[in-house]
N, C-alpha and C positions, 0 to 999 in steps of 0.2 A: 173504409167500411161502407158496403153500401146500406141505402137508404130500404127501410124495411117497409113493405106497402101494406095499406093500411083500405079500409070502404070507408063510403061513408058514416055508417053505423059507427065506426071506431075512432071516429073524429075526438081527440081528447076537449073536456069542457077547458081544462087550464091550457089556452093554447099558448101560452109564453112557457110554460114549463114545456107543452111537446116540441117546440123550436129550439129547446133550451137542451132538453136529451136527447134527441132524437134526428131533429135534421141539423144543429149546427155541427154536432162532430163528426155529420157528412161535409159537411162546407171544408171545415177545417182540414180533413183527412182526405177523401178522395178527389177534392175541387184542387188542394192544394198540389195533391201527383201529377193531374191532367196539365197545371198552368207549367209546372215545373220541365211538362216535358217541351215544353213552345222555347221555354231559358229558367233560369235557373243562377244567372248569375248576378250575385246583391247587385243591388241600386239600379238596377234591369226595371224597363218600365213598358206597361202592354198598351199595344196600337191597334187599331183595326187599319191593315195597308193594303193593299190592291186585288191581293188575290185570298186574306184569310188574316186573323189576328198573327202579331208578330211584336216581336221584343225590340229596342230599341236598347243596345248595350250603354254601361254608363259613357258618360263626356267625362273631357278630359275637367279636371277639380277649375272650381270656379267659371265655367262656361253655361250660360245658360240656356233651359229648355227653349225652343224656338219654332214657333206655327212657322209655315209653308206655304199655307193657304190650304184652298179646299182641294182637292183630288192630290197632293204631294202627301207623302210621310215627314212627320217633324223630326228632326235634329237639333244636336246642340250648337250653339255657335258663342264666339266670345264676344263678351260685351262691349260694345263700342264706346271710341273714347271720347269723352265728352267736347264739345264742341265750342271754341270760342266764342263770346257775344256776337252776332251779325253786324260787318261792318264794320268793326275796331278791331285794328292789324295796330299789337304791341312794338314799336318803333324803340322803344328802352324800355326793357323791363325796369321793373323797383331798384335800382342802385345805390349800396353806400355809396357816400361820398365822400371822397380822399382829403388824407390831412392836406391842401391845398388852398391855396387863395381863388381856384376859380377851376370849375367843371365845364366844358364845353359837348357839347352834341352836335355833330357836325352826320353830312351826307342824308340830310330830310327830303327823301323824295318829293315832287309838286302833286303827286295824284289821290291826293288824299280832300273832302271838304273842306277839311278845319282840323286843328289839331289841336291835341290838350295835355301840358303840360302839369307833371303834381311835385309838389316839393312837400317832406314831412318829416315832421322832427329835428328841422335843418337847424343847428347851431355853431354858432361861433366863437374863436381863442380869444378873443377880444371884444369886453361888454360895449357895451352903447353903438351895436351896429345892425344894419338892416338887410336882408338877402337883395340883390336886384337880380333882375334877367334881361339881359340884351339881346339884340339880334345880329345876322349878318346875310347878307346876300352874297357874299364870293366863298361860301363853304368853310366859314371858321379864319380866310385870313385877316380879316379885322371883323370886327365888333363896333356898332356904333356907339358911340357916347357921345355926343350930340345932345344935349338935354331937348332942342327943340323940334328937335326929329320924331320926339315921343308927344305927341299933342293928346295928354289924356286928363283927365278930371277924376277928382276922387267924390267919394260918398260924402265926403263933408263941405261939398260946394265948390273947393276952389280947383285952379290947375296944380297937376302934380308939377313937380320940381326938380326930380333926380331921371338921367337918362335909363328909363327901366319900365318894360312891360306891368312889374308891379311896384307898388311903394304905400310904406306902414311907418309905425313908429319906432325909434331905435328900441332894440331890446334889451335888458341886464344884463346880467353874468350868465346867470342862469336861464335864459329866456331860450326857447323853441322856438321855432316858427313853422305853420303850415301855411301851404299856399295852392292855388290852382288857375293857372293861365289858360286861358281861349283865345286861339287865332283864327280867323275865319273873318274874309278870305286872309289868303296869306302867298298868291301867285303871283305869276308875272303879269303885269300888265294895269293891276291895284293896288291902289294902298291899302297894306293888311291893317285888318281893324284887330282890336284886341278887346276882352274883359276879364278881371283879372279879381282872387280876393285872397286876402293872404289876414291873417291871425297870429297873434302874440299868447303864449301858453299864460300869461301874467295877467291877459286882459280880456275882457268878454266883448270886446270891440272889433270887430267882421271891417277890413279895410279894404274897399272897394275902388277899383278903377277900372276907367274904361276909358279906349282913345284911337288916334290912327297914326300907326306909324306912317310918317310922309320921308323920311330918308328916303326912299328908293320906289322903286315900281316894279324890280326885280323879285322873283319868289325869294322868301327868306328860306336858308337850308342850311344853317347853323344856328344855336343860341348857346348864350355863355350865363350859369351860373355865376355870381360873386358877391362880393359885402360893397358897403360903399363906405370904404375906408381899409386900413389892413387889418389882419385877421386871415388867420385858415379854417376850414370848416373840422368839428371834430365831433359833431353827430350831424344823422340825418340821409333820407334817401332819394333820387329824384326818380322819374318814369316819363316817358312820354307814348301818348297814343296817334295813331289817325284815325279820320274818323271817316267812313263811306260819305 
């Protein structure tokens, strides 16, 4: 409908009522044929592109509107997939761990700073026992247990006692355990140091160690989950990261 012209003289006083009769069911009606002729098809979106406005057909579902910058036409594009942490390349993902007496992780590459090992929720078929973690320099064929090889000290002063990156107090029947190991260094040519803290679900008691393994001067590129006594594990998950 076109828009019916008017002088000054006939300027209405209510001017929201003459926007209200008069020019929006011009907006609505003859604005709305002109856009229609450019597209016309739902979820169609207007641009101003190089040579005159222009329609931008819908993107495929879930794809989002996307700038160009200045002098391009926008597009849709899909959403990028999110981006691991910088720097920590996951080495184990979260793993159960098997009705077993011992988890091993073997083939730990040396190019990493440090690495960091998480144990959670790890329980055992038999009360009164403790997770340890070993290491091994020839890729998993032995594991040391050498109790003197691990020269670490706990948070209550004295040296630990068991060959094991970590060590806590024995748990119940029902006892969890969480833990998290740091190695750094842990290559050829050093003794890897470690710090380690590992918790009992039973106890508000944070068990802290720190030490250097002196077995070897080889990079370590296996380590062995296990209890320090028999037992299989029957809950719990372990993970290991590198870290740039």
């Amino acid at each position: 409908m076109p828009l019916e012209p008017y002088d000054d003289a006939e300027l209405p006083e209510d001017f929201q009522a003459w926007i209200a009769t008069r020019l929006l069911p011009y907006v609505n009606s003859d604005l709305g044929v002109y856009l229609d002729e450019i597209g016309s098809t739902r979820g169609s979106i207007l641009y101003r592109g190089a040579s005159g406005w222009a329609i931008l057909a819908p993107g495929t579902a879930a794809y989002v509107l996307t700038s160009n910058g200045a002098g391009a036409d926008p597009s849709y594009a899909v959403i990028p997939a999110a981006s691991p942490s910088p720097g920590i390349t996951t080495i184990l993902a979260p793993t159960s761990l098997p009705a077993a007496a011992t988890y091993d992780i073997t083939g730990i590459a040396e190019t990493y700073a440090y690495l960091v090992l998480r144990l959670d929720g790890v329980s055992s078929t038999v009360a009164t026992r403790q997770p340890l973690v070993r290491v091994s320099t020839d890729n998993g064929a032995s594991f040391d247990a050498t109790v003197g090889n691990y020269e670490g000290n706990s948070s209550g002063g004295g040296a630990t006692t068991l060959a094991s990156l970590i060590e806590s107090a024995n748990g119940a029947a029902a006892d969890t355990f969480n833990a998290q190991v740091i190695l750094r260094p842990y290559h050829t040519g050093v003794n890897a140091m470690y710090h380690a803290g590992i918790r009992l679900s039973s106890s508000a008691t944070n068990h802290i160690t720190f030490g250097t393994y002196i077995g070897s001067t080889d990079n370590i590129d296996a380590l062995r989950i296990l209890w320090n006594g028999s037992g299989n594990f029957d809950a719990g998950t372990v993970a290991l990261y590198g870290v740039a």
